[in-house]
C-alpha positions as CSV (number, residue, x, y, z in Angstrom):
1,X,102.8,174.0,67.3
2,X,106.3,175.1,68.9
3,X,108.4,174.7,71.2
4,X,110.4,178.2,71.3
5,X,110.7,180.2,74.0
6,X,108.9,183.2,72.9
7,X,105.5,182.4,73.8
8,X,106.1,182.3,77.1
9,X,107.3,186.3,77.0
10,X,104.4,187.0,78.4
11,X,104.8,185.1,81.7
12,X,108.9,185.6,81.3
13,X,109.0,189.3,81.0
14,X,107.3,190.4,84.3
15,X,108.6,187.8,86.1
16,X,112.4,188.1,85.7
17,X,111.3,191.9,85.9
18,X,110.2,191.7,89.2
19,X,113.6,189.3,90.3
20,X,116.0,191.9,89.1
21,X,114.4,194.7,90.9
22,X,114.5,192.8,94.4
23,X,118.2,192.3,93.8
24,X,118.1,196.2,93.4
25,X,117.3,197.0,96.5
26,X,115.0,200.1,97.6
27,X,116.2,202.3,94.8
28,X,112.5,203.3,93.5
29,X,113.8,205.2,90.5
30,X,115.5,202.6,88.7
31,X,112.2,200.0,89.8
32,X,110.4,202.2,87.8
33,X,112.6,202.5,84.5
34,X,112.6,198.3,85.0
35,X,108.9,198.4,85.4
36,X,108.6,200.7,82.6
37,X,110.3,198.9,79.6
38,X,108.7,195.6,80.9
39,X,105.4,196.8,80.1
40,X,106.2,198.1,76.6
41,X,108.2,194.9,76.0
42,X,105.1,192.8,77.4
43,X,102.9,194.7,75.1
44,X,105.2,194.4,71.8
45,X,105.3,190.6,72.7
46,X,101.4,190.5,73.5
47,X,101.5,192.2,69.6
48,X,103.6,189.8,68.1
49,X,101.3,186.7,69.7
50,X,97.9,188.4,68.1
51,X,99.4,188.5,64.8
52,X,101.0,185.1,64.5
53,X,97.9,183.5,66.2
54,X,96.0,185.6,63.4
55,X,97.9,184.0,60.9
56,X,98.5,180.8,62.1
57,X,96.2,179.4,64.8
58,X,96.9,178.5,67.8
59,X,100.6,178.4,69.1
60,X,101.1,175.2,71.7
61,X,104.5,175.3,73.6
62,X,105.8,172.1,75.3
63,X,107.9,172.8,78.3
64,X,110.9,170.8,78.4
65,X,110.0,169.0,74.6
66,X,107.4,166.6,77.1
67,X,104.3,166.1,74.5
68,X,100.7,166.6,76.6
69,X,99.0,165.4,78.3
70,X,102.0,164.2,80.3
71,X,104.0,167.5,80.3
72,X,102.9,171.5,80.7
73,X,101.8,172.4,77.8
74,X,101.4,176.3,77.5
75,X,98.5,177.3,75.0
76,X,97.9,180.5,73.6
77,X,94.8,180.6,71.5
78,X,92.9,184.0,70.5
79,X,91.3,184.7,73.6
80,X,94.3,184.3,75.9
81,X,95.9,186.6,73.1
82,X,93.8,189.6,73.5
83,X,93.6,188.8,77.0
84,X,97.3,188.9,77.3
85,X,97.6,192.4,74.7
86,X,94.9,194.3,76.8
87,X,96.7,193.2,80.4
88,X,100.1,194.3,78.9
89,X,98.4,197.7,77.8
90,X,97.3,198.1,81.1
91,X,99.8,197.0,83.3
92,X,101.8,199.7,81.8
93,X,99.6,202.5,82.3
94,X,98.8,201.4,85.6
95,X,102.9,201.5,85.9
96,X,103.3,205.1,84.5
97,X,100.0,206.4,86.9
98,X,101.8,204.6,89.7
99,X,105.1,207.0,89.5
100,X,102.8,209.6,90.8
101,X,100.1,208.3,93.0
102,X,101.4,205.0,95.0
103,X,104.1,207.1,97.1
104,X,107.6,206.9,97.7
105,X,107.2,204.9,100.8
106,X,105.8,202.2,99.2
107,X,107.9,202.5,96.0
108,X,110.9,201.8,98.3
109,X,108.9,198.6,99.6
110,X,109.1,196.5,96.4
111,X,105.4,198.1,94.7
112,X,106.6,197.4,91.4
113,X,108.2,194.1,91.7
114,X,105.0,193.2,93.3
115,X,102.6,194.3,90.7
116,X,105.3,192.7,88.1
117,X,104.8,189.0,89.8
118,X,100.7,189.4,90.1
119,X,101.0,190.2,85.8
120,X,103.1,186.8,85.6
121,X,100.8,184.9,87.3
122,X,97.1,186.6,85.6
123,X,99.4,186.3,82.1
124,X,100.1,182.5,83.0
125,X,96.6,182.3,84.2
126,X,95.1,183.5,80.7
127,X,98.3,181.1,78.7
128,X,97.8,177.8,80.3
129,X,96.9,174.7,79.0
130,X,96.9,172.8,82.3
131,X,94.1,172.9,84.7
132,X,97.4,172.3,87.7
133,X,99.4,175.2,86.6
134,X,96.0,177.6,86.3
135,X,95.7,177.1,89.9
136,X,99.8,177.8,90.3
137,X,99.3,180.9,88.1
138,X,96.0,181.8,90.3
139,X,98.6,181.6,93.8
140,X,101.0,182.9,92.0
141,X,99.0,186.6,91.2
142,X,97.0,186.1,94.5
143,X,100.0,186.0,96.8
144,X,101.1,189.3,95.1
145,X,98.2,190.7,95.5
146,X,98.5,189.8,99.5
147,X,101.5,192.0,99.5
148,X,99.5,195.1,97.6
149,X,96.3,195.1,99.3
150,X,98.0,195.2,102.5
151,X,100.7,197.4,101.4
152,X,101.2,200.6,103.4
153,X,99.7,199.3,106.5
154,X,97.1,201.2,107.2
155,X,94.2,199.9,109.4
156,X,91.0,199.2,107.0
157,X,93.9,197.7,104.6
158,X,94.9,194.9,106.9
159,X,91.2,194.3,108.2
160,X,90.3,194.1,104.8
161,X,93.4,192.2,103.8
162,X,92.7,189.2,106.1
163,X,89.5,189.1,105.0
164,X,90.6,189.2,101.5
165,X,93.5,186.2,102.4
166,X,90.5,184.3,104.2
167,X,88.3,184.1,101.4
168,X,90.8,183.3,98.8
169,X,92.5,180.7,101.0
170,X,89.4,178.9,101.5
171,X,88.4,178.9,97.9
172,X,92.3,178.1,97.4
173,X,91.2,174.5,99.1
174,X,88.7,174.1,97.3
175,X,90.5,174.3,93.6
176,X,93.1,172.0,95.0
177,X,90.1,169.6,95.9
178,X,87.8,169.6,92.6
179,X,91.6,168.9,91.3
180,X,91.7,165.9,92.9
181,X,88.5,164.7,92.0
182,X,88.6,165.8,88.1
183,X,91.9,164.0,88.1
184,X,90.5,160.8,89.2
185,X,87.7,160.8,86.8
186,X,89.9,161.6,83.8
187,X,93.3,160.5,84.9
188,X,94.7,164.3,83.2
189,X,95.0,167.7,84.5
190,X,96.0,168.5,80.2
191,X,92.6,170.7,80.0
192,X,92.4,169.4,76.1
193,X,93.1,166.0,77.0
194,X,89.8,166.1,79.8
195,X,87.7,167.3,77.2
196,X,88.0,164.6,74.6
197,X,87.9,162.1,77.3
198,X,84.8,163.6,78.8
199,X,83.3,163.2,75.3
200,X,83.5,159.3,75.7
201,X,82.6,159.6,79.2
202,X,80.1,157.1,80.3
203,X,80.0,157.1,83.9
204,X,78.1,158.8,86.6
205,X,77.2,162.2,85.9
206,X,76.2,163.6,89.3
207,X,80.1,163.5,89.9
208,X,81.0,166.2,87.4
209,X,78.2,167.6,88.4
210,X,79.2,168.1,91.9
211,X,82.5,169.1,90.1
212,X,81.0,171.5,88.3
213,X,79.6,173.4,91.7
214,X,83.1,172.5,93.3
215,X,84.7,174.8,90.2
216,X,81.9,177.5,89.8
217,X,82.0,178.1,93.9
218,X,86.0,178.8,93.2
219,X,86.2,180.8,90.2
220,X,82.7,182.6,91.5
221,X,84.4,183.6,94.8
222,X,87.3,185.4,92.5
223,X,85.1,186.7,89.8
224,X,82.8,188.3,92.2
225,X,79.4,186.4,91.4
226,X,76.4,186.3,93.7
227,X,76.6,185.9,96.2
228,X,80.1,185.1,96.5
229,X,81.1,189.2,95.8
230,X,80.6,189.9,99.6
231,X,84.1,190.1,100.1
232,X,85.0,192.4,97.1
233,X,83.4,195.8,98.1
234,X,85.3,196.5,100.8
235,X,88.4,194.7,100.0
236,X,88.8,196.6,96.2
237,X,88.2,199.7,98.4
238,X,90.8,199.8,100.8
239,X,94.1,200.2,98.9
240,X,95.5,203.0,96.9
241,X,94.0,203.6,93.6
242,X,96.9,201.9,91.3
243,X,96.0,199.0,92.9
244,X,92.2,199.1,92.5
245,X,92.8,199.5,89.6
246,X,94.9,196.8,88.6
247,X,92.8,194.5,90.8
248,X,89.1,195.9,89.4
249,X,90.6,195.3,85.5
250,X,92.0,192.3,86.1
251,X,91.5,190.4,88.9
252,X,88.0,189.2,88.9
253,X,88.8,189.0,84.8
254,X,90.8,185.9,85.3
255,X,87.7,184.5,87.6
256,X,85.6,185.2,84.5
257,X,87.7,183.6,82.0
258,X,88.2,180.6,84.2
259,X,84.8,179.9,84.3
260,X,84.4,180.3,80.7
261,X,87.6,177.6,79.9
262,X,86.4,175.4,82.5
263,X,82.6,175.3,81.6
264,X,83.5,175.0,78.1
265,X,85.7,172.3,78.3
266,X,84.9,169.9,81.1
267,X,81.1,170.9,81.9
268,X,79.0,170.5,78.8
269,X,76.9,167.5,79.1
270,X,74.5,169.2,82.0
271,X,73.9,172.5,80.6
272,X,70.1,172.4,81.6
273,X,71.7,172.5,85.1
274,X,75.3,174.0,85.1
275,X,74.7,176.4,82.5
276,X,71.5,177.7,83.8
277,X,72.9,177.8,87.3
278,X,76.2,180.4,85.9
279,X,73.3,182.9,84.4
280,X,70.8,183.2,87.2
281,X,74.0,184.1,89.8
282,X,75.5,186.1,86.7
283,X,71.5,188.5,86.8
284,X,71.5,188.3,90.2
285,X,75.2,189.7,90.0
286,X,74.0,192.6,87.9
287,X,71.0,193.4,89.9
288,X,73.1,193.6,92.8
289,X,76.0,195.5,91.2
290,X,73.0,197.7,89.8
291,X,71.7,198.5,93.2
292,X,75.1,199.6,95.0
293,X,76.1,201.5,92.0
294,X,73.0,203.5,92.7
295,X,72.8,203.8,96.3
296,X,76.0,205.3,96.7
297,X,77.8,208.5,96.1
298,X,81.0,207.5,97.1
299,X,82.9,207.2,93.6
300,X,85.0,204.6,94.6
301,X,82.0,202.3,95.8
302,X,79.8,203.6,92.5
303,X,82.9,201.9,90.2
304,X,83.3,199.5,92.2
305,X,79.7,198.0,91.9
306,X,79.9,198.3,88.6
307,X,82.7,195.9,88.3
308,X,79.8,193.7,89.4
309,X,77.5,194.7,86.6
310,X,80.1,194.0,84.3
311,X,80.9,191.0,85.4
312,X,77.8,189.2,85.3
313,X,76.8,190.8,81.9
314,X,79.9,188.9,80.7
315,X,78.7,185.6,82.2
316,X,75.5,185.9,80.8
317,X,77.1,185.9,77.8
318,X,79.6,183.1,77.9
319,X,76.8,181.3,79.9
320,X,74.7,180.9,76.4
321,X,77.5,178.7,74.7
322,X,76.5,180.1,71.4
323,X,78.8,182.0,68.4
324,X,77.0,185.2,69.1
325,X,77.1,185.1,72.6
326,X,80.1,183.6,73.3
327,X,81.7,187.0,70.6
328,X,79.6,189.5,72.7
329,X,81.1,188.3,75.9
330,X,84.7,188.5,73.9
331,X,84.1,192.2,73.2
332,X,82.5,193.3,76.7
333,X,85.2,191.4,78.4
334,X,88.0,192.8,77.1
335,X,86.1,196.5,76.6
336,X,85.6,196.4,80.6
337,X,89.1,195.5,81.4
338,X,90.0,198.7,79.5
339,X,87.5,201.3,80.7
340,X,87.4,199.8,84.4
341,X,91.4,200.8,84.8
342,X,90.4,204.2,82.7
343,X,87.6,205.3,85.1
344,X,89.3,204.5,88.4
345,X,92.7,206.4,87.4
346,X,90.6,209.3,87.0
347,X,88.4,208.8,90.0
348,X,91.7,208.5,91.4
349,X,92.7,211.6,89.7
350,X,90.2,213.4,90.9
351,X,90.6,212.3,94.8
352,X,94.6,213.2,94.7
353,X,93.4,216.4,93.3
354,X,90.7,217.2,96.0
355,X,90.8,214.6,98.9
356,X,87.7,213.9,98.9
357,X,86.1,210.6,97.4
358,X,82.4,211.8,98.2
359,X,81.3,212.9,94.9
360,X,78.4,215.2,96.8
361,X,81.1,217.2,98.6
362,X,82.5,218.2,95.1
363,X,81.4,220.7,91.9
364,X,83.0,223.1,89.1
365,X,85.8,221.3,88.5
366,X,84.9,221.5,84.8
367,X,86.6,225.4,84.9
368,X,90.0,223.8,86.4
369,X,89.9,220.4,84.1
370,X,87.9,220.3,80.5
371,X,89.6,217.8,79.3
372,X,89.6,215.7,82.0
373,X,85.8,216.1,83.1
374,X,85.1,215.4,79.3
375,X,87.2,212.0,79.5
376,X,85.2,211.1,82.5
377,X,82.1,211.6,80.8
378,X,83.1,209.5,77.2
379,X,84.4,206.3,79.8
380,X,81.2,206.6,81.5
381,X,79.2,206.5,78.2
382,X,81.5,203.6,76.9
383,X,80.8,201.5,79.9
384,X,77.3,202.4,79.9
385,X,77.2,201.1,76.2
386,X,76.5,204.1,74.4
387,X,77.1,203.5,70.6
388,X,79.5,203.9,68.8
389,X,81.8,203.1,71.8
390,X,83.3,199.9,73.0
391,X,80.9,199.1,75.5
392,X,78.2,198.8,73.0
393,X,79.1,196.0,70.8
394,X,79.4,193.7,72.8
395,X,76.0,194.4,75.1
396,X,74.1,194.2,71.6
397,X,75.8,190.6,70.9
398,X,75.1,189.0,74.4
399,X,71.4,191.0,74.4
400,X,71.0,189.4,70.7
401,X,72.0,185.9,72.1
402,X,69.9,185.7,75.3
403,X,66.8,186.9,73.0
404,X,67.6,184.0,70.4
405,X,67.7,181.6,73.2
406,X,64.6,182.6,74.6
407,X,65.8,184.4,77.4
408,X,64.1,187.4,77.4
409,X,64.3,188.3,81.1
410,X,68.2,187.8,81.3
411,X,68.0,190.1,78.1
412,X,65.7,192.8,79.8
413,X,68.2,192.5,83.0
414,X,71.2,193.1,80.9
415,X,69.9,196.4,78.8
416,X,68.3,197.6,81.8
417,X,71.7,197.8,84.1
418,X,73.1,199.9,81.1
419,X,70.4,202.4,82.5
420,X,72.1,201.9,86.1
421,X,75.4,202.1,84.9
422,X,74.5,205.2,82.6
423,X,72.6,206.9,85.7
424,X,75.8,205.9,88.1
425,X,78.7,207.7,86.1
426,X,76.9,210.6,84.8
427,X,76.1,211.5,88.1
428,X,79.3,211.4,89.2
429,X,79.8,213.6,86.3
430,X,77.4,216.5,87.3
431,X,78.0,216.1,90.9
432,X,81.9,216.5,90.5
433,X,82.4,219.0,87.2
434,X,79.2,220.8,87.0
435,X,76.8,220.8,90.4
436,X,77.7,224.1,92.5
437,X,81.6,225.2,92.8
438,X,83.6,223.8,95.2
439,X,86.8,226.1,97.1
440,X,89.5,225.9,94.0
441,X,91.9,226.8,96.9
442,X,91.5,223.6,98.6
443,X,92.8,221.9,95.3
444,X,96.1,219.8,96.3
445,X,99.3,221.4,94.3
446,X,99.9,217.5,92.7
447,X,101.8,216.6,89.7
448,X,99.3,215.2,87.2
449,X,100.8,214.9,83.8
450,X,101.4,211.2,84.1
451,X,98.4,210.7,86.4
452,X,96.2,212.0,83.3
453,X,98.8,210.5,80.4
454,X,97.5,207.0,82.1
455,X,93.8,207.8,82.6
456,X,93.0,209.6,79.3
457,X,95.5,207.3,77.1
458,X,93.4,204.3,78.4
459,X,90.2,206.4,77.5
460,X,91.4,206.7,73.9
461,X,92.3,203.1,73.6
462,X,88.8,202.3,74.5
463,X,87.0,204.9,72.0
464,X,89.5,203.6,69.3
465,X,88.7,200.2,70.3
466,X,84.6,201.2,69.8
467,X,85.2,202.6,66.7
468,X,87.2,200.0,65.2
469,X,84.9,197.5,66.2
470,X,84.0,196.1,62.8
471,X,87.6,195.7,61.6
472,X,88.5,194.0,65.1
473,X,85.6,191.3,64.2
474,X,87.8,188.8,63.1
475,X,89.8,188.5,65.8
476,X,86.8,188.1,68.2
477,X,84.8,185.8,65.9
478,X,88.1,183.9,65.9
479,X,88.9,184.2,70.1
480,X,85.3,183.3,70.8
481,X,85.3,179.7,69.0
482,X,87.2,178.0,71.3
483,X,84.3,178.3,74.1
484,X,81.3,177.8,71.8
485,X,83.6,175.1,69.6
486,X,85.5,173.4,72.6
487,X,87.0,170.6,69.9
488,X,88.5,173.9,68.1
489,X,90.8,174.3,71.7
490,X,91.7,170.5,71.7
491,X,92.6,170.0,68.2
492,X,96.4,170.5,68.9
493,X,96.2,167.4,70.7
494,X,94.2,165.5,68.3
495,X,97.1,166.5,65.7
496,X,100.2,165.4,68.3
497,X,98.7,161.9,68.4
């Protein structure tokens, strides 16, 4: 345990980041040297965490020297580790993509202090050991992300905006309410501190059980589960592609991993129930995601759906509360945060390049960009699962669990969307680099050395994440033990008293 400051880097870095560059003023150039070294000093930070945590266990900050459960108690386990690394990695490509693609107009509008301010709050999101301050961190990143979606102005981006503030609002209310009710059952918010009181819990059980729908409905509606994931289609599609894809890798990521905290630590007496509930929306999630992945051609929509897919494969995995399942949703999580951001910077690529998002109104572009067609196609096998990439390991895992649970249909669902994921992207990839030739001279004169450092430096991180798989097991085995072993999480507080 500690009580330094430097855990909180994380958090620190992108917050006091953002602060400086309002004080700036609209002076883009310098907002993006700020935003620059933030992200590499978030990353060498993120570093430093894996390896101590490696090393050491768990590092527990007090804020303000006030022991928990009665102060805020920041804890940084495995999992929030790698969740904070592979947010750092890319926030900063994201960053770099962003100097050519979000526009000067909205550079001069505070874009970078704004994405800055939604990475404090997902990083304090992923850190905290409060169940209070998750909800602060979730308002935090959600009220930036007001300011992105609707940044810019255009029409579809404030109708899908409102609707976007609607939904989150309301969901909002209801956090602040299952709150309430948690705290009067257990007298703590300390999220260790409710789960070794809930394991000398004797009273009625219907009540966190009603708690239990109050929190799935909450984290659903930001994950994007069925069939709460209306809203997300149209409201991931609207803005520029930076922020798609900072929202797509990210965003319903935090939904996921508060649902895997939450149902881990406060929601493990009624698993016939609660736990059964999570994986029949998490297949109905993937059998939806499968069929809009498939239906469209838009590429935009196609990744977009697939953010579903992903999603609920990683629920079906966290949903089994096993060691095998519980790694396999570790891997795939973090894989999918990785190779989300990768494929829509180079969807987004390809749309600055053409202006056209219809991939049937497209072809040949193979002759004007190898490299970048090939890319394309090794994200889309990694995401499909294709081994040895990163996508793979962790399918195998969850499929492995679910089979020695006895769920054989939730495994069938789950190998049979890497069919529709496969079938999605590589049509994309024929449509767009192979199928016909489109006009060349219609080709938009852009700047695309850091649109394609981004895209195609993410794509390597994910094929070197695949292929060092087996050396990164340790670290997963390790990150996955405080869902399937909750009393792993809470043992810093066993030690304080």
């Amino acid at each position: 345990m500690t009580t330094n400051i430097l855990p909180l880097l994380p958090i620190m870095i992108p917050f006091f980041a953002g602060i400086i560059m309002l004080f700036m003023g609209k002076r883009p150039v310098w907002h993006r040297v700020v935003s620059g070294i933030s992200g590499l000093l978030m990353m060498l930070s993120a570093v430093w965490l894996v390896i101590s945590i490696y090393r050491n266990g768990t590092i527990v900050t007090f804020l303000g020297d006030w022991m928990a459960p009665f102060g805020i108690s920041v804890v940084i386990d495995m999992a929030a580790a790698l969740l904070l690394l592979t947010t750092s990695i890319i926030a900063f490509l994201i960053v770099v993509y962003s100097f050519q693609s979000i526009g000067i107009e909205r550079e001069k509008y505070f874009y970078y202090p704004m994405v800055l301010f939604m990475i404090a709050g997902v990083n304090g999101a992923f850190s905290t050991g409060d169940i209070f301050n998750m909800f602060v961190f979730f308002e935090v990143f959600l009220l930036a992300s007001y300011v992105l979606i609707t940044m810019g102005g255009t029409r579809v981006q404030l109708q899908e905006g409102f609707k976007y503030l609607l939904v989150n609002l309301i969901s909002s209310n209801f956090f602040v309410l299952g709150l309430a009710y948690l705290y009067s059952v257990t007298g703590s918010l300390n999220m260790a501190d409710i789960y070794l009181k809930l394991e000398d819990y004797d009273g009625n059980m219907v009540i966190m059980t009603v708690l239990a729908v109050v929190f799935l409905f909450v984290f659903a509606t930001k994950a994007g589960l069925f069939p709460l994931f209306f809203w997300l289609p149209g409201s991931y599609y609207a803005p520029p592609m930076p922020i798609i894809a900072l929202f797509g890798a990210l965003l319903t990521k935090v939904g996921v991993y508060a649902i895997a905290r939450t149902y881990s630590l406060f929601f493990i007496e009624n698993q016939a129930f609660t736990h059964q509930a999570l994986l029949l929306m998490a297949l109905l999630t993937i059998i939806m995601g499968s069929i809009g992945a498939l239906a469209y051609t838009d590429m935009k929509k196609i990744i977009i759906y697939n953010i579903l897919i992903a999603v609920g494969v990683i629920i079906v995995g966290f949903s089994m509360m096993d060691e095998i399942g519980t790694i396999g949703a570790m891997y795939y999580l973090i894989h999918d945060m990785i190779i989300k951001a990768a494929l829509f910077m180079l969807v987004g690529f390809i749309i600055y390049r053409t202006g056209k998002a219809d991939s049937e109104h497209l072809g040949g572009l193979i002759r004007k960009h190898p490299v970048t067609g090939w890319m394309f196609l090794v994200a889309g096998f990694a995401l499909a699962g294709v081994p040895p990439l990163s996508g793979f390991y962790g399918k195998f895992f969850i499929v492995q669990s679910t089979f020695d649970n006895d769920h054989y249909v939730a495994g069938i669902i789950v190998l049979v969307s890497s069919l529709a994921v496969l079938i999605s992207v590589v049509r994309i990839f024929m449509n767009v680099f192979w199928r016909g030739e489109m006009d060349f001279s219609t080709l938009k004169p852009i700047k695309t050395d850091k649109l394609l450092f981004a895209s195609i430096g993410l794509v390597i991180v994910s094929v070197a994440f695949g292929l060092a798989a087996d050396l990164l097991y340790p670290f997963f085995e390790m990150a996955a033990s405080s869902f399937h072993d909750p009393a792993s999480y809470a043992s810093y507080l066993t030690e304080v008293e």
